[in-house]
N, C-alpha and C positions, 0 to 999 in steps of 0.2 A: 140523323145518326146520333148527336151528340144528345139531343133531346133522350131518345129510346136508350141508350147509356143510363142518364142520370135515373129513368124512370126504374132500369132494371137494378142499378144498385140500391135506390131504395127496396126495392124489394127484397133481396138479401138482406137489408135491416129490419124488416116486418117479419119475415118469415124468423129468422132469426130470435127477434125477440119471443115472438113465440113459445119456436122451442124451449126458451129459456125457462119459461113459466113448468114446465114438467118435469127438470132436472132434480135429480139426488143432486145434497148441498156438497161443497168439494173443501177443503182446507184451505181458505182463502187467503192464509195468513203463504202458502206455496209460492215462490218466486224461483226464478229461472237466470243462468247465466248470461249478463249482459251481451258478452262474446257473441255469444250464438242470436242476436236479436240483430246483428250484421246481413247475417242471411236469412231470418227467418221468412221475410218478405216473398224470397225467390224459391227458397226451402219447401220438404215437405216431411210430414213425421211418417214413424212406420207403420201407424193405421192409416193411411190417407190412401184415399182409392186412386193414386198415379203410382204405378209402375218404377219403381227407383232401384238405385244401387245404392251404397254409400262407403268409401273407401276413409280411413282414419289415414291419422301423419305413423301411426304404429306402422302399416301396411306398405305403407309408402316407400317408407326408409329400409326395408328389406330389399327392397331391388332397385335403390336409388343410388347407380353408380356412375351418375352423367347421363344417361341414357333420357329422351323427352316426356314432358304427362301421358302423349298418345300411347308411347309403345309403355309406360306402369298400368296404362288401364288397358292393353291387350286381351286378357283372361277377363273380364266383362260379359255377361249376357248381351247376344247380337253385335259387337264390337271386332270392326277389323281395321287392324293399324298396316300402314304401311311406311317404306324411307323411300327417299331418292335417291340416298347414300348407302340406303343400305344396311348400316350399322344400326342405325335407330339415332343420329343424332343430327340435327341438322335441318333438312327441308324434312318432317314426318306428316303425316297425314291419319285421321280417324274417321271412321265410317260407324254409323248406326242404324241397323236396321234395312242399311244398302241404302242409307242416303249423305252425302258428302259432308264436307267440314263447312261448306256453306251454310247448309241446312241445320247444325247445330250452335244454338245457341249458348256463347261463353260469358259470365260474369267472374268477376272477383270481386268478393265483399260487395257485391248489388252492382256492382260496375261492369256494364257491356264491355266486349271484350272484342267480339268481332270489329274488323274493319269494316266500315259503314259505306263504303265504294262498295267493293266487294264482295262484303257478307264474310269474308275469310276468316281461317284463324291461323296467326301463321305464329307459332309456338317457339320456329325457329328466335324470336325475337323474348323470349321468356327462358333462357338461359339457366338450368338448377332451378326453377323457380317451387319444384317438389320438396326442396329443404326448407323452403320458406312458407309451404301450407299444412296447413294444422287439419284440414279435413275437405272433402269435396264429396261433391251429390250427381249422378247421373241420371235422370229421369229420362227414361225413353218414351216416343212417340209425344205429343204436344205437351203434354207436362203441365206446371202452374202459370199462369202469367207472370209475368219476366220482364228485366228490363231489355230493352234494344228489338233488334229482328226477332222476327218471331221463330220458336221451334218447330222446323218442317220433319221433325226424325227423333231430338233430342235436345234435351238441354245440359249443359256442365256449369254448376256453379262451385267455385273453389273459397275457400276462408281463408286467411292468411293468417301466419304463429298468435295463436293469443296470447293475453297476460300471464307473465311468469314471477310469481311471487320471489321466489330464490336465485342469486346469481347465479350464471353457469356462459362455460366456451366448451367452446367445440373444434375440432381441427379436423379435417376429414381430405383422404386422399385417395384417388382410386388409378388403375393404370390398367390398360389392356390390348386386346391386338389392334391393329390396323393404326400404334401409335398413340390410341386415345387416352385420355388423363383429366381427371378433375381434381383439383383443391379448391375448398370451400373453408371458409375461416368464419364461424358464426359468435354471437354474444348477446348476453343479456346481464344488466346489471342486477336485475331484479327490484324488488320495491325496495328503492331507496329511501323512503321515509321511515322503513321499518313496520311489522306488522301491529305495534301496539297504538300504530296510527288507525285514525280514522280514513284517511284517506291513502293513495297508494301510486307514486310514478315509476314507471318502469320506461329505460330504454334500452334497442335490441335492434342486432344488424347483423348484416351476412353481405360476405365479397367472396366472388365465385368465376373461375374462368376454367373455361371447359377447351378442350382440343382434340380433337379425330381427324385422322386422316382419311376416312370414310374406307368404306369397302369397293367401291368403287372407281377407276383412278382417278387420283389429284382431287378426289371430290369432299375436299376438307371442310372441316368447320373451325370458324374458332369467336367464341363465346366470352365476352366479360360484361357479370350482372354483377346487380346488388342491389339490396333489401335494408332500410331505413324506417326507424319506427318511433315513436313516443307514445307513453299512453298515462293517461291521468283518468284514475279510477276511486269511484270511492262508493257509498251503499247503494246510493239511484242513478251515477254516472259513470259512463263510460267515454273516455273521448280518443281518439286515437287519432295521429299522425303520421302520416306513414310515405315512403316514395321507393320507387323501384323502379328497375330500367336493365337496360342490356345494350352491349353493342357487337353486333354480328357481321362476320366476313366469312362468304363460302365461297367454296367452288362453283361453279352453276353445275349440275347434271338433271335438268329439267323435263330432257327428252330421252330419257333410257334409251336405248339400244334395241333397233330392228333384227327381225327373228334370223337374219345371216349372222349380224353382228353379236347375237347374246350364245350362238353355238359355235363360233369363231373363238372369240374370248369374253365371257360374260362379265368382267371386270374390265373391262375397256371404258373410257371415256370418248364420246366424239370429238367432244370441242378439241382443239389445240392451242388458240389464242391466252397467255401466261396466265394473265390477268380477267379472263371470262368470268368476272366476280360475282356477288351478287353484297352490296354494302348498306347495312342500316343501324339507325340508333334509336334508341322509342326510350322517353324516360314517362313515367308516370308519377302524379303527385294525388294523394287522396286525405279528405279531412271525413272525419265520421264522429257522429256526435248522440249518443244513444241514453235517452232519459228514462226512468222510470217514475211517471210522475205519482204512482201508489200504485196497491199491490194487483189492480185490474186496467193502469192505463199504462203504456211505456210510446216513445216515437223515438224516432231513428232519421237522423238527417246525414247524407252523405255527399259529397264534394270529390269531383275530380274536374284533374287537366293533365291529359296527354298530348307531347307532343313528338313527332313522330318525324324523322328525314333519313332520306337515302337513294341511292342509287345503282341497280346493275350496269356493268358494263360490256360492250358485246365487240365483237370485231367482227364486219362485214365487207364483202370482197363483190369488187367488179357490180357497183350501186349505180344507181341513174340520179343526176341530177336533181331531177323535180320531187324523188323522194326525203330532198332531205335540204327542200329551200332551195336549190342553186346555190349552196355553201363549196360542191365539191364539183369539180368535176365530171362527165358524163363517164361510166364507165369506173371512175378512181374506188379504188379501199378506203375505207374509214372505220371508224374508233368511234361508238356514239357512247355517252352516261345517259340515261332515261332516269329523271330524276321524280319523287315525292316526297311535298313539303307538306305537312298537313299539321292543324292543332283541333281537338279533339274534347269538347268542354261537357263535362253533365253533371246534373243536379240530380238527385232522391231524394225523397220525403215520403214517410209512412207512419202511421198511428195504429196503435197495439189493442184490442178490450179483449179483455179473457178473466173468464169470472163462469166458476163451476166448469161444466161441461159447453163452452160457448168461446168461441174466439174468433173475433173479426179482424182482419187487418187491410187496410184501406192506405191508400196511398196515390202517388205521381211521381211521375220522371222526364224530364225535358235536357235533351242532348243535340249539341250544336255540331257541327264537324265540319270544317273549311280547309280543302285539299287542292294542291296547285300539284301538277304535271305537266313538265315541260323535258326537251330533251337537249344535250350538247353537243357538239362536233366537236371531241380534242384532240383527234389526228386525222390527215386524209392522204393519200398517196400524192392525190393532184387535187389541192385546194383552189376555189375559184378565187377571183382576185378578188382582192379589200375583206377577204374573210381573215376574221380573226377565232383563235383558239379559244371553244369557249360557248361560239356563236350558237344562238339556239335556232334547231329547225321545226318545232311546234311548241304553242304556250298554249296551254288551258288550265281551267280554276273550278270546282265544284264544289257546292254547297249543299248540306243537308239539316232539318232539324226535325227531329221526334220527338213527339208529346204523348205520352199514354199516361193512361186513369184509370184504375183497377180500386177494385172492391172484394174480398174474399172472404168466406164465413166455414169453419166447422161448427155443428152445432148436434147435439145428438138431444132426438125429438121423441126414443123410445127409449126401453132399456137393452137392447141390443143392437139397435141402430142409430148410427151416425150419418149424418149429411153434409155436403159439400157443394160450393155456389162459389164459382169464379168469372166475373165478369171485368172485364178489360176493353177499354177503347184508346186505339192509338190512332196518332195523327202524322203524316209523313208528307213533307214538300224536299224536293232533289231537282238542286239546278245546276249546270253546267255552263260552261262558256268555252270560246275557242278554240284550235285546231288539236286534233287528236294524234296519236304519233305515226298515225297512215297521213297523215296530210290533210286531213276531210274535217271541214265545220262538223263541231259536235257542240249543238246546242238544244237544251232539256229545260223543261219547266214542268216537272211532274208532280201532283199531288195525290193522296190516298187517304182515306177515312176506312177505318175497321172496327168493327165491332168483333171480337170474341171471348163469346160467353163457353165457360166449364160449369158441367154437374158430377155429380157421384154420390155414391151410394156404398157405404160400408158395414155387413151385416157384422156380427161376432158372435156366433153360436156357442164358444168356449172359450176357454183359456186360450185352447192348441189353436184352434180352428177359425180363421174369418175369412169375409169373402167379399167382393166389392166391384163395382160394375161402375165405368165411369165415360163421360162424352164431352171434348173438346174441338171446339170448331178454330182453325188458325190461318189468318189471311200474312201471306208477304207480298212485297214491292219486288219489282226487278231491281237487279244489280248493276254499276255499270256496265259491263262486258253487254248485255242484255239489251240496254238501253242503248248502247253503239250498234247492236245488230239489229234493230228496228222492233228490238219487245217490249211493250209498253202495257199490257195487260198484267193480273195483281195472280196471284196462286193462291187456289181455297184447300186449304185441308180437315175434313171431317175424323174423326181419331174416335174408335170406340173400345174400351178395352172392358175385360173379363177376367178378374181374378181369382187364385185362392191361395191362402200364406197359411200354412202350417208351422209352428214351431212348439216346440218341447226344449226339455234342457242338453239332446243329445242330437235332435234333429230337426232341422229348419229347410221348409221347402215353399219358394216361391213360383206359381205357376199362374201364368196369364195368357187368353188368348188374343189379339188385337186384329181389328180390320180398321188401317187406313185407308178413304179414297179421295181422290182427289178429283180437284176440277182446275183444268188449265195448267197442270204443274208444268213445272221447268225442270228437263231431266238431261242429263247427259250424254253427250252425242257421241262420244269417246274420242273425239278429235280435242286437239289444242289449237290453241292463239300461237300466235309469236313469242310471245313470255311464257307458255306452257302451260298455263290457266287451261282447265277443261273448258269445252263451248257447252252451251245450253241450247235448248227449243222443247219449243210449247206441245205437248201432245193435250188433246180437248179431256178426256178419259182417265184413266188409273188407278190403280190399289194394290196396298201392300196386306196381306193378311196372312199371320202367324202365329206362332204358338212357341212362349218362353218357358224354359223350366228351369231353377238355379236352387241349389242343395248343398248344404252343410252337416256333415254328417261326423261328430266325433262319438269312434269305433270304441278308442279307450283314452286311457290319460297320456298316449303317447303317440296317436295315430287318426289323424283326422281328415276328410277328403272334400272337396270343393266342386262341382261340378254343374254343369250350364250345360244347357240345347236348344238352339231355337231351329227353329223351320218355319219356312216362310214360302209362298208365292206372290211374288212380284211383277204387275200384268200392267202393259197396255192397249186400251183396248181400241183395235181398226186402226191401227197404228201404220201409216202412208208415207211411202217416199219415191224416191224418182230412182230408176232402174231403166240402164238403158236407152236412157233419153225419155222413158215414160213413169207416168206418176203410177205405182203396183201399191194396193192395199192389201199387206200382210196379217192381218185378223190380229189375236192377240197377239203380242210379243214379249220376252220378256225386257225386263227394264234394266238397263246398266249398269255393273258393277254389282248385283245383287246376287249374292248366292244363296240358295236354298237350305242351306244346312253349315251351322254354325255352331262350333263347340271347344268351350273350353274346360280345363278339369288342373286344380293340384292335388295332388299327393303329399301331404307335410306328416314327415316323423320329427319328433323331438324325444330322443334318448333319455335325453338328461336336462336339465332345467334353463340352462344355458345356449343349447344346440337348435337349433331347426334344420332338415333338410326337405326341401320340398323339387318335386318333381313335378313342372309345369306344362300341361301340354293343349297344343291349340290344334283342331281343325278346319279348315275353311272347304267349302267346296267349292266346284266348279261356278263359274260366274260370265258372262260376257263382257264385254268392253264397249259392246254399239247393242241397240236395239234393234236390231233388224234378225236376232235369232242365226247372223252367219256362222259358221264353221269358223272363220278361219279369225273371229275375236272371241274365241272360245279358251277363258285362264283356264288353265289346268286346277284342278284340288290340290292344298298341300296342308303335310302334318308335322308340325315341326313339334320340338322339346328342348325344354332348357331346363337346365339343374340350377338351384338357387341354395347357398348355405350361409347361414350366420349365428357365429359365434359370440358371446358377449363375456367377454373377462370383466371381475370388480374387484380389482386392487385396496388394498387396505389404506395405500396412501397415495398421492398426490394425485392418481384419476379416478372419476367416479368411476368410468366405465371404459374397455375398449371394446370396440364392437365389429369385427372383421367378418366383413361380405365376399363371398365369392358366386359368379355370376358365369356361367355355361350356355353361351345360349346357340341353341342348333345341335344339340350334341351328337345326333346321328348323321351329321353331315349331309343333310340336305340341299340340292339344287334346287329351290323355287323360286316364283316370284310371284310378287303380292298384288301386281298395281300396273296398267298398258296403256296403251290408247288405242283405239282403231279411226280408220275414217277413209273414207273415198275419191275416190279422182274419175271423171270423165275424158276418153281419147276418143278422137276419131276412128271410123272401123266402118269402111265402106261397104262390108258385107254385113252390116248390120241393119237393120227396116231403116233404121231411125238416122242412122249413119255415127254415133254414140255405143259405147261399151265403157261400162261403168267398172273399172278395177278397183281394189282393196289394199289398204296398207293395215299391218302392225304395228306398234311399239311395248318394249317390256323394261319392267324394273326390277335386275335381279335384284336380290335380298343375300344376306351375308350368308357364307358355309359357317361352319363352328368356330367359334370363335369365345374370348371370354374377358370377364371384367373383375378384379378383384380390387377390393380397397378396406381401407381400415379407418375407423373412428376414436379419435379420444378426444373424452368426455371428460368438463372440467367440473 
């Protein structure tokens, strides 16, 4: 494997130089912002034949009033966000293309983001962190090579504030219903050595703590982040220091509410227990060091350590003994913490050549990740004797590290076409040790070797017009929940897409068709774990094939409109389960959580120079919760709208700016929900062959009625 790697990256340097030999000469004396050479690695420009979005910190900060990244990137092409709370703040979740947060791969600044158990991304733990990014990229379906898991749907890489030459603060406060409130206090000194230096330090920070009382009952959040930074800059260096963290306490509402209970009171909580928490603290520390060593070579070295602890707390009644050690009683209540202690170590390194029409960037990334889970007894009705407060009743420890080697090349070899060559070898060993929190040895020694190679192809027939056809092959590992339930085979995904990008100075239209299939994927079965984690299983078959189309269309100097459709069928195929007590082959079915039709659109008028009002609105349609094509995990469609306004005053003295947002969202009063579980239970039924009748349950996550956010910024 690693031989046919190295063979294939040389060949991206052959081919490559090639092309080079045909190029018109380019102004080579051209150089590029250091900043952006953070991401460039994971990045992709907007002639590259992948499929992207790309949202600015402009965009951002218009509907940045507490609310999490999943629900600002809502209005996205194939993007459905959902809450557990409700509100949008707290436990949120993102889907692309109908495939989970698992399946999407997160960086910051080249740094993996997802949890390496997992695969997760759990945002909840990145508090405001939208005040603190300067730009993010959304590449759907397999995308570039990347650091961490691989893209089984999508990738999100985010930047974090670049250098700001000029001092400047910020005070920013937002309030609205169900209690919620953010203050965020930001700063930047600016270059203190002054501009007539040659060189350039800046330091620059933000403290942020968010509160909601969720839309849901007692299903609070409460959030305290912040953002630490230094950067020493000067014509060939960029170096940046930087740490960020958060510490989070919710409510748990994990398991929404069964279909008695969501037409009963769909603002109900089940749990009752005071303290059914859910408690974490993650801080991050990253060093980045970006040279230019002349005007066609640059590298980029990056440095992190995260580390990461915490604990839910659950209250459980009338337990058994053996589940939980012989700590308690047979029969007694108890109070367990389920705790994780993990530290989270990775390196990046990458080298830059770009010269004329030709750009290679070549690199590595090796990531360590050493996680302990274990659980407590801190209360029991009837504790057995010599236990003490505290005592643990399972210990295990897991290990993981990742190595991948990528090579990437544009190069254009005609005069209307460009090419593209991504090859990527990663390497993955995942161990475990000791008892899991059901009581059961859980011991892993798993390794993976991948090869995936990207091509493309970029025609440009004019200014307006290009077009661009592109194929990524992408292997993942199982996750632990995966590896607990006896899956131990790897997921292939094949990704082909089909472009055409139009743009003019009045209208800009991206349209792509893609067919992903799969082999082996891991899909969701719309049941949960204990902790509410979706379950997985292996279907042999599948594919996702659809059709993007996203439109910017400014009518005049005061009226411009935004709008997205995708449509999709999402199949799998001979897709088999037990019914009945008997194993029934269902032919195709569809796939979980995937709706067919997907659409967002704004409406923005700006009056006056000052003003924006934009009218946002999302469609989702109908979707299932299980694979099995039932009735009765059949989500409804919903269409919701939210009004977004902001105004920006500029006082003559002592603020640059004040910038007051208001925030409407649901404004026709909508009852939907975004987000379920289904899954199955087998009873005895004597009048059945088999003596088995296989019953069906629901679960639902209402989403907030009308509700709204208003807050205001001054700008120093």
């Amino acid at each position: 494997m690693k031989n046919r790697f190295l063979f294939l990256a040389l060949l991206v340097l052959s081919v490559s130089a090639i092309a080079q030999q045909n190029q018109v000469p380019q102004d080579s004396t051209k150089t590029e912002n250091l900043d952006e050479v953070l991401v460039k690695a994971v990045r992709v420009n907007a002639n590259s034949p992948i499929t992207h979005s790309n949202i600015s910190k402009e965009e951002l900060e218009k509907r940045n009033l507490g609310q999490d990244i999943p629900i600002l990137l809502n209005y996205l092409p194939s993007v459905v966000t959902t809450s557990d709370a409700g509100a949008g703040i707290g436990y949120t979740g993102i889907r692309v293309r109908g495939t989970d947060a698992t399946r999407v791969n997160v960086t910051i600044n080249g740094i993996p983001y997802n949890d390496p158990e997992s695969q997760g991304t759990f945002w909840v733990n990145l508090g405001d962190f939208a005040s603190s990014t300067q730009s993010l990229q959304l590449q759907r379906g397999v995308g570039t090579s990347t650091n961490g898991s691989g893209a089984f749907g999508a990738s999100l890489n985010l930047l974090t504030d670049s250098f700001s030459e000029t001092a400047s603060a910020e005070i920013s406060n937002s309030f609205g219903s169900y209690n919620t409130r953010k203050h965020t206090v930001k700063m930047s000194t600016g270059d203190i050595l002054g501009a007539e230096r040659s060189r350039s330090i800046e330091f620059s920070g933000r403290f942020s703590k968010i509160y909601s009382d969720g839309y849901v009952d007692r299903a609070f959040t409460d959030l305290k982040s912040y953002f630490l930074q230094g950067v020493y800059k000067d014509d060939n260096t960029l170096i940046k220091a930087l740490t960020f963290g958060n510490k989070e306490y919710t409510y748990q509402s994990w398991y929404g509410l069964t279909a008695e209970q969501l037409k009963e009171d769909r603002r109900q909580n089940p749990y009752t227990y005071e303290n059914e928490t859910d408690n974490y603290w993650q801080d991050h520390y990253q060093l980045h060091w970006n040279e230019r060593l002349d005007n066609h070579w640059s590298t980029n070295l990056g440095l992190n350590y995260t580390k990461g602890k915490g604990y839910f707390e659950q209250y459980k009644e009338g337990e058994s003994a053996a589940s939980f050690n012989n700590l308690i009683e047979e029969g007694s209540d108890v109070i367990v913490r389920r705790w994780l202690d993990n530290n989270f170590y990775v390196a990046n390194a990458n080298v830059t050549y770009k010269k004329d029409y030709l750009e290679i960037i070549s690199g590595l990334s090796y990531s360590n990740y050493i996680g302990d889970h274990f659980g407590e007894v801190i209360w029991g009705s009837d504790l057995a004797p010599n236990t003490s407060i505290r005592d643990r009743y399972y210990d295990g420890d897991a290990s993981k590290n990742d190595f991948s080697i990528f090579s990437k090349a544009t190069f254009k070899f005609a005069e209307k076409f460009t090419g593209y060559i991504d090859l990527q070898g990663r390497f993955v060993s995942y161990k475990t040790n000791g008892i899991n929190s059901d009581r059961v040895p859980f011991v892993t020694d798993a390794k993976f070797d991948f090869f995936n190679p990207k091509v493309g192809l970029t025609y440009k027939h004019c200014d307006a017009n290009s077009f661009y056809v592109s194929y990524a092959r992408a292997n993942r590992e199982p996750n632990r929940d995966d590896f607990k339930a006896g899956i131990t085979e790897n997921e292939t995904l094949n990704d082909i897409e089909l472009g055409w990008r139009y743009h003019t100075g009045k209208v800009s239209v991206n349209t792509n068709v893609y067919y992903m299939f799969y082999q082996n994927q891991l899909v969701l079965t719309g049941e949960l774990d204990d902790v509410g984690s979706p379950v997985r299983v292996n279907v042999d078959e599948s594919y996702r094939l659809g059709v993007e189309v996203d439109a910017n269309i400014k009518f005049c100097d005061v009226f411009n409109a935004s709008t997205n459709v995708a449509l999709s069928s999402n199949k799998i195929k001979d897709f088999g389960v037990a019914v009945n007590g008997e194993y029934v082959n269902l032919g195709d079915t569809n796939i979980s959580f995937s709706p067919e039709l997907i659409i967002g659109n704004a409406l923005n008028f700006k009056p006056v120079e000052n003003l924006q009002i934009s009218l946002l609105s999302k469609y989702v349609g109908e979707q299932y919760l299980g694979n099995i094509d039932n009735d009765l995990s059949k989500l409804d469609s919903y269409f919701v709208n939210d009004l977004n306004i902001v105004y920006e005053i500029k006082p003559n003295r002592l603020f640059k700016s004040i910038v007051i947002s208001g925030l409407i969202n649901n404004i026709f009063n909508k009852e939907y929900v975004s987000n379920g579980y289904f899954g199955s239970y087998d009873y005895d039924d004597p009048s059945s062959s088999t003596g088995k009748t296989t019953g069906y349950y629901t679960g639902y996550y209402p989403q907030a009625t009308t509700n709204f956010l208003v807050g205001a910024t001054l700008k120093f």
